[in-house]
N, C-alpha and C positions, 0 to 999 in steps of 0.2 A: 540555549535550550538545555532540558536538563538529559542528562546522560541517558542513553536508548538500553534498556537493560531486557532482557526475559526473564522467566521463571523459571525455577525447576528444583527439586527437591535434593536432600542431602548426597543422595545416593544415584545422582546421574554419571550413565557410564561414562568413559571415556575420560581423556586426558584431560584433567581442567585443571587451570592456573592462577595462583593469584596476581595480581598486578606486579609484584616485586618478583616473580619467578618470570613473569612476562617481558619485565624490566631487563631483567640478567640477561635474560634468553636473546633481546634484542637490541642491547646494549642504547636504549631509549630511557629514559629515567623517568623515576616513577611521576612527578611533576608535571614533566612532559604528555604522558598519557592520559592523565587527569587532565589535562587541559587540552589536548583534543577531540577527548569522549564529551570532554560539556562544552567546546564551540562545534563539532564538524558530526558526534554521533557515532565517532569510530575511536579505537575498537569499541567491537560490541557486545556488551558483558552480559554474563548471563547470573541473574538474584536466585542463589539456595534460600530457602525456605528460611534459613539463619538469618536471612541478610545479607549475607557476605557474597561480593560480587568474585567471578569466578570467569576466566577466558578459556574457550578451547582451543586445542591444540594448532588447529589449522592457524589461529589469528597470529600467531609466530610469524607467519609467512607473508603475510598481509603488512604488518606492521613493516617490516624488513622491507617488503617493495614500495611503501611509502617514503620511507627512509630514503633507498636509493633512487627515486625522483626527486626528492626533496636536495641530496647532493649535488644533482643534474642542473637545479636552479631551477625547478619545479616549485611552483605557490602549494602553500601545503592545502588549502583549500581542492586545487586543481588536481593535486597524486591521491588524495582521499576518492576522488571522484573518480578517477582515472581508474583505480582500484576497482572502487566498487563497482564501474561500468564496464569491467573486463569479463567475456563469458565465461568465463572458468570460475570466475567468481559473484557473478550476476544474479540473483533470482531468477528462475525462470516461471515462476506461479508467483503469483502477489495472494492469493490463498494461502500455499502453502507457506509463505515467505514469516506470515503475520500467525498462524501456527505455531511457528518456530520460534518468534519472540514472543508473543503471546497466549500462553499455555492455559492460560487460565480464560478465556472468552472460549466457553464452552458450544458446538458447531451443533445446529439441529437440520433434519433431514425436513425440507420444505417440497411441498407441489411447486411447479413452473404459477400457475395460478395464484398462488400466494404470495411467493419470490417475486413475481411481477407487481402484487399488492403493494408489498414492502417497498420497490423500487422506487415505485410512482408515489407513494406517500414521501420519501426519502427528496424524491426529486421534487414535490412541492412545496414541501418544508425550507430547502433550498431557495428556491426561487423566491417566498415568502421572506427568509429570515438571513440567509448569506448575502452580505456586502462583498460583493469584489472576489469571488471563489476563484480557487483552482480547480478544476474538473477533470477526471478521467476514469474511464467508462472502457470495458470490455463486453462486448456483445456476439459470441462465438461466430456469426456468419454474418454479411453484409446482409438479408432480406429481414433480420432482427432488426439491425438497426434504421433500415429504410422505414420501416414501421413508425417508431420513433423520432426522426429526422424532425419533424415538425417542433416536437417537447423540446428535442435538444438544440436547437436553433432561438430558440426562448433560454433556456438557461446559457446559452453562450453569449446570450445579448449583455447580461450581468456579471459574465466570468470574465477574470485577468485573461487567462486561457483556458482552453477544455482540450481533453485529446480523446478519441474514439478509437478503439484498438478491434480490429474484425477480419474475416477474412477478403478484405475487399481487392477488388480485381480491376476497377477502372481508375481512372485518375480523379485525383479531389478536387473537392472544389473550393473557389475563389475566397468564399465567404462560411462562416460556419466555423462549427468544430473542426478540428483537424482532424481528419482522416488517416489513420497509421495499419498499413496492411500487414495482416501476423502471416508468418511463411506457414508452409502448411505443417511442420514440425511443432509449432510452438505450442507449449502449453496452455497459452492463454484459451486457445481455442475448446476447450470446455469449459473457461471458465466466463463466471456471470459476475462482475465487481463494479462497484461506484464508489465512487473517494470524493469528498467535497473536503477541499481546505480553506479554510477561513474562521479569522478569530472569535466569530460569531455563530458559528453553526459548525462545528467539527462534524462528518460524519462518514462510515463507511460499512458498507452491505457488502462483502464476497461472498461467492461461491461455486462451486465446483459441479459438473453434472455427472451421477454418478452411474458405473454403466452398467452395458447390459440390461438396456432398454429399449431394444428393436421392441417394433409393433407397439408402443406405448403411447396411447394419445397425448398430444401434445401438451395439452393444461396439464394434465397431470406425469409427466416428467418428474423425475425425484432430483433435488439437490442438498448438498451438503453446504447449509450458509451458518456465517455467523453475522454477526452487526455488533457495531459500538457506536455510541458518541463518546466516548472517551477521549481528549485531546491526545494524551502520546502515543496512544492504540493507533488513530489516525496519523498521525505523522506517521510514524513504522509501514503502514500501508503505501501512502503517499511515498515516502524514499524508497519502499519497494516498487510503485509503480515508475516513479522516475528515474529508476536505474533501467528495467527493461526498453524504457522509452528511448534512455540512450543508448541503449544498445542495438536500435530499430532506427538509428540516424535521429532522432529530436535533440529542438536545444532545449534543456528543461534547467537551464544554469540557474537561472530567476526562482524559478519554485525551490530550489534546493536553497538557494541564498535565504529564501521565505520561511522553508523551514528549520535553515540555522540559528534562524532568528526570532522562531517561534514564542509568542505569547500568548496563545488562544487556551482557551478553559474548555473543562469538560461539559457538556449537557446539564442544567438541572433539571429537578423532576417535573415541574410544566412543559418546559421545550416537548421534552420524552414523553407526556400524557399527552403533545398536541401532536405527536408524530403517532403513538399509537392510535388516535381517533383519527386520523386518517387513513391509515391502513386500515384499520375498521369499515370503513368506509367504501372501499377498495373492492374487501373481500364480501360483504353485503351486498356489491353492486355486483359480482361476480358469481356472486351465490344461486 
């Protein structure tokens, strides 16, 4: 797959490096690095405005603990993972994760009523146009997703896997999506996200609810979302959500191997005019 880069302009603070200072620094050779950023996605560089791919400082550290599992007789596939699924260095927002590498998919402040528009259109496009997806879904409270349960029992009929992340409190069940209980610390818990991966329908809706919203009717809830069908926008999403999941006990080796090995294309502009007439649609019937 091709290398996981961000954006950012010439004049971003902070310590950044080029690959041959990353190199020195970590006595890993420049070759080397190159060819784990385009099989595994790490390290992960962040694109000036130039072009020029640029590491921060922290990734020093990173690389180094890879290193030293890899001497352990650690698979290097398996210390990259390891790494990434450590909480110290985990994402703990898949919003803000895909922010962070993606500077440029600019976030608009949506109604609960719209945000749900978008979902449900997102989620039939899906069901319609994805062969064989990956799925996972955060829905801040378990009576969100009870609502739902029915929709997402139909898309897990067609998914590889799906995982539902909420704040559930009983035990899951047999069949369905998987059921992943968020503690009551975790950031997920304002957030509102769907990730569909598949080489046929890339797609993902995050968002965040923003506060200081007591007494505010429920439809109209304010959230901060973004959306892509962008293939590597989605991937970034996805291995941010697949890292929290490992760090909430999932095995999500499969999906990561999937998007090692990613071949799926961006959206063109029909798929994207049939996703928009459905939200259309959505928000008419809501109207």
């Amino acid at each position: 797959m091709p290398p996981t880069v961000t954006q950012a302009d010439d004049s971003t603070p902070g310590a950044m490096l080029t690959i041959g200072e990353l190199a020195r620094r970590t006595g890993v050779n420049v070759a080397t690095l190159r060819m784990w950023e385009e099989r595994h996605g790490f390290p992960v560089s962040v694109r000036l405005a130039s072009g020029h791919r640029r590491y921060v400082d922290a990734t020093v550290e990173k690389v180094l603990r890879v290193q030293r599992r890899r001497e352990a007789g650690v698979r290097l596939d398996a210390a990259v993972a390891e790494v990434a699924a450590d909480p110290s260095t985990a994402p703990s927002s898949i919003f803000a994760e895909l922010r962070r590498r993606r500077p440029d998919l600019v976030p608009r402040i949506l109604r609960k009523r719209t945000l749900l528009a978008l979902t449900h259109a997102l989620e039939d496009e899906c069901i319609a146009r994805a062969q064989s997806p990956w799925l996972i879904a955060t829905f801040q409270h378990e009576h969100h997703y009870r609502r739902a349960q029915a929709r997402w029992r139909d898309l897990d009929r067609t998914a590889k896997h799906s995982w539902v992340l909420a704040a559930f409190d009983g035990s899951a069940p047999s069949s369905g999506p998987v059921e992943v209980a968020l503690p009551p610390s975790a950031a997920l818990l304002r957030e509102w996200d769907l990730i569909c991966v598949a080489p046929d329908f890339p797609a993902a809706l995050l968002a965040w609810e923003l506060p200081g919203q007591a007494g505010v009717p429920d439809a109209d809830r304010r959230f901060e979302a973004i959306w892509t069908l962008e293939a590597p926008a989605v991937v970034d999403a996805a291995r941010a959500g697949a890292s929290i999941l490992t760090g909430l006990g999932q095995d999500v080796s499969k999906l990561t191997d999937e998007l090692d090995r990613w071949t799926g294309a961006s959206q063109d502009v029909g798929q994207a005019t049939a996703l928009f007439h459905r939200m259309l649609a959505y928000v008419d019937e809501r109207g």
